[in-house]
C-alpha positions in Angstrom: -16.2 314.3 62.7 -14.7 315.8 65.8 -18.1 315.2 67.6 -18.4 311.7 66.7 -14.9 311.1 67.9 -16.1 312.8 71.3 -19.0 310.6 71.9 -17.1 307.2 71.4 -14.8 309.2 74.1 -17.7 309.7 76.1 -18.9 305.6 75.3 -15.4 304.3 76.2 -15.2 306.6 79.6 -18.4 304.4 80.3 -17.8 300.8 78.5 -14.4 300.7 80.7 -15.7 300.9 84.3 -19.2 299.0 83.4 -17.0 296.7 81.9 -14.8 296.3 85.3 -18.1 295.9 87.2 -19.3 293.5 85.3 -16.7 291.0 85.1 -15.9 291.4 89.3 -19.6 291.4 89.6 -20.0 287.8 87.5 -16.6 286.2 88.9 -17.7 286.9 92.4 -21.1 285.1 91.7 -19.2 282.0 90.0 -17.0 281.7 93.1 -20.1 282.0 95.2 -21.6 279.1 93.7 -18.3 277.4 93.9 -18.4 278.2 97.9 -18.2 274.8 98.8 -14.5 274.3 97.2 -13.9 277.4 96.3 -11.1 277.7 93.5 -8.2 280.3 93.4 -9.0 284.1 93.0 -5.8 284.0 90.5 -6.9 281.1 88.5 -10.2 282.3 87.9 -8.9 286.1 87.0 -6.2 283.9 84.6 -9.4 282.1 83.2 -11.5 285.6 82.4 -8.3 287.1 81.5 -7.2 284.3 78.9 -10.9 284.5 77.6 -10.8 287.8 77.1 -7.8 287.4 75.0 -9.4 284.4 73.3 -11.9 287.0 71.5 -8.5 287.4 69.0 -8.8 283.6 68.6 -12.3 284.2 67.4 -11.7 287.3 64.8 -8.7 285.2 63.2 -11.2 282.8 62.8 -13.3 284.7 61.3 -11.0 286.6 58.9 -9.8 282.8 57.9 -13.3 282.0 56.7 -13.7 285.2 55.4 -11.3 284.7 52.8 -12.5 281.2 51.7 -15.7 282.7 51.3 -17.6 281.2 54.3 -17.8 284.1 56.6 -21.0 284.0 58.4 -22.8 287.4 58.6 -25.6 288.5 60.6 -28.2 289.3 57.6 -27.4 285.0 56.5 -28.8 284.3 59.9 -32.0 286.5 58.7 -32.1 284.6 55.7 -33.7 281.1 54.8 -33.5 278.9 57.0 -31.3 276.0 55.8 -28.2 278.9 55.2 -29.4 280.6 58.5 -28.9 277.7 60.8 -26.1 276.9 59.7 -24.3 280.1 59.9 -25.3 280.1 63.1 -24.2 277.0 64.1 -20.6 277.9 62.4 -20.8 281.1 65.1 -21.3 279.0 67.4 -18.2 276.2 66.9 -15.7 279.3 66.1 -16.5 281.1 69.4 -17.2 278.0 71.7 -14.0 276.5 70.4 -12.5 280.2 71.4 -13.5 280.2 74.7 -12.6 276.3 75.5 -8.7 277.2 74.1 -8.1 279.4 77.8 -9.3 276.4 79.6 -7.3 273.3 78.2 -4.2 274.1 80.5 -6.4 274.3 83.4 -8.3 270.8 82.9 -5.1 269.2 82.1 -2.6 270.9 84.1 -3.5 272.0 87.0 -4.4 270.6 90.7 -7.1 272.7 91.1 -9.2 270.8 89.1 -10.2 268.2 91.0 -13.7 268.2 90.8 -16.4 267.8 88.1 -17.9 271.4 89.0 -14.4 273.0 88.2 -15.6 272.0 84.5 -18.7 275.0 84.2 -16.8 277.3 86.8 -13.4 277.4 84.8 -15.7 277.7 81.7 -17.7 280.4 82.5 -14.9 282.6 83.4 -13.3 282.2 80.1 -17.0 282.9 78.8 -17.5 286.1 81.2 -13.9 287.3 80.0 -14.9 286.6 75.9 -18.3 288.9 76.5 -16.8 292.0 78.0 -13.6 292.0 75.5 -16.3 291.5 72.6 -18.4 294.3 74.4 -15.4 296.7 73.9 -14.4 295.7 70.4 -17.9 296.1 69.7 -17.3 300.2 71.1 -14.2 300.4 69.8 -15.7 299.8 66.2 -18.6 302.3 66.9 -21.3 299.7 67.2 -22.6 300.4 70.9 -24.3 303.3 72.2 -24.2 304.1 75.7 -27.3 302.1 76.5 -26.3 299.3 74.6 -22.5 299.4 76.3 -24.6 298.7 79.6 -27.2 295.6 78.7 -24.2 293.8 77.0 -21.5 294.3 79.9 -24.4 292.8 82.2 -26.3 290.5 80.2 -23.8 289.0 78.0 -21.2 287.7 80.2 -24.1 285.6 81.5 -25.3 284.2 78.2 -21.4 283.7 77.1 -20.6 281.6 80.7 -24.0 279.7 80.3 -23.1 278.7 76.3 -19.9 277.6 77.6 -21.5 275.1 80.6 -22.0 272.0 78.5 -18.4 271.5 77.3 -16.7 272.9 80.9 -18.8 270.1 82.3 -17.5 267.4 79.7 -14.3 268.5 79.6 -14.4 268.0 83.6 -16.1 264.3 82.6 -13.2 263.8 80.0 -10.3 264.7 82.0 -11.5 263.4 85.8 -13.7 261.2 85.0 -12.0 259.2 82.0 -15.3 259.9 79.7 -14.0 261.1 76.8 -17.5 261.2 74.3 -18.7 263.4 76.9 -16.2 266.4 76.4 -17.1 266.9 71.9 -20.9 265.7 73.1 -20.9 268.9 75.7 -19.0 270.8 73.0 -21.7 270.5 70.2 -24.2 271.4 73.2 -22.5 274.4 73.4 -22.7 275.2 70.1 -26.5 274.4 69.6 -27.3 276.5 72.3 -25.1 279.4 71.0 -25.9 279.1 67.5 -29.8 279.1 68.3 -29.3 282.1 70.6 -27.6 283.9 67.7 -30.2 282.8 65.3 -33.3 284.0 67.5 -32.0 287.2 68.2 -31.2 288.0 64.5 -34.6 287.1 63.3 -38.1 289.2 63.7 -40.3 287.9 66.5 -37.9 284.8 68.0 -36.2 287.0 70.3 -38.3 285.7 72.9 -37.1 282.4 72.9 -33.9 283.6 72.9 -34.3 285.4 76.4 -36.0 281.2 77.1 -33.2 279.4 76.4 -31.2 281.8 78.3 -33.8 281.6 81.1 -33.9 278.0 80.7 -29.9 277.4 80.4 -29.7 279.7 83.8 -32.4 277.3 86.0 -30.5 274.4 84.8 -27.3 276.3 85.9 -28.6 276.8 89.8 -30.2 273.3 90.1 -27.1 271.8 89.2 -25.2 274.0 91.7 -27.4 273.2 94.9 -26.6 269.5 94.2 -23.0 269.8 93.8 -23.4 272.1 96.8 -25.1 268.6 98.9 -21.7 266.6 97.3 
């Protein structure tokens, strides 16, 4: 028992400074492509900070379906496919609608929004901030080893800021734009990709599309940044 305790030690003394790296690391590269109107260290650290909190959000959510019986669970998304897709596409609304929760005050409150970019910037904080809290919970319970600790604080954030993308940017159509159908059409976006994501990386020989649609989400991500750059 007492060695098991010391190698979580040993996991957390890691998970906490990757973790720190990670989300300095992905902040700094959202600001970076946001160089063209930057937006405010402090509302961008509020954005990661309030996602990371929204990861609460996401387990009450969870423990509410859990006890009307309609908890989805990672062997359902291995399962036929009718009950696997759409487990993964309730994953997907409970932790998209997590992540958007930090941003609200932002696309209706703030000055700083004042652009349609601020939408996907704002967004992916709170995503970056939702990957690396999950990350710890995830090391907290006794999930992740030490090499697992490391992929997730680097790769997730990405795949949790790209997920969120669609809605940031509809939100940022709603709210500046006046076009409202686009903020619940980028929302179910968000949750297609996410949900898919899930369900190719639960199932045998579909992880590579996973890593595709990342790949794919992440092209989309740059083009879109060199022509708001040109704006």
């Amino acid at each position: 028992m007492r060695s098991g305790v010391e190698g979580l030690d040993r996991i957390w003394l890691l998970a906490l400074p990757a973790v720190a790296a990670a989300a300095g690391a992905w902040i700094a590269y959202l600001r970076w492509k946001d160089r063209h109107r930057p937006e405010p260290w402090v509302l961008l650290a509020s954005a990661l900070l309030l996602g990371a909190l929204a990861v609460a959000a996401a387990s009450s959510s969870y423990d509410l379906l859990d006890r009307l019986g309609a908890l989805p669970t990672w062997e359902q998304l291995m399962g036929p496919w009718r009950t696997a897709w759409s487990g993964a596409m309730l994953i997907g609304a409970v932790e998209e609608a997590a992540k958007m929760l930090p941003v609200l005050p932002l696309a209706f409150g703030s000055r700083h929004f004042d652009e349609l970019w601020d939408g996907p910037v704002y967004a992916g904080a709170a995503g970056i901030g939702f990957a690396l809290a999950e990350a710890l919970a995830l090391v907290s319970q006794g999930e992740l080893g030490a090499v697992e600790t490391l992929a997730r604080a680097g790769v997730a954030p990405l795949s949790h800021a790209l997920f969120a993308a669609p809605w940031g940017l509809g939100l940022a159509y709603a709210t500046l734009a006046g076009r409202w159908l686009a903020w619940p059409a980028g929302f179910v976006a968000a949750v297609v990709a996410h949900g898919a994501y899930d369900l190719c990386m639960a199932r045998p020989g579909l992880q590579i599309f996973g890593a595709l649609l990342v790949g794919g989400l992440c092209i989309g991500w740059i083009a879109a940044a060199r022509v708001w750059a040109r704006t």
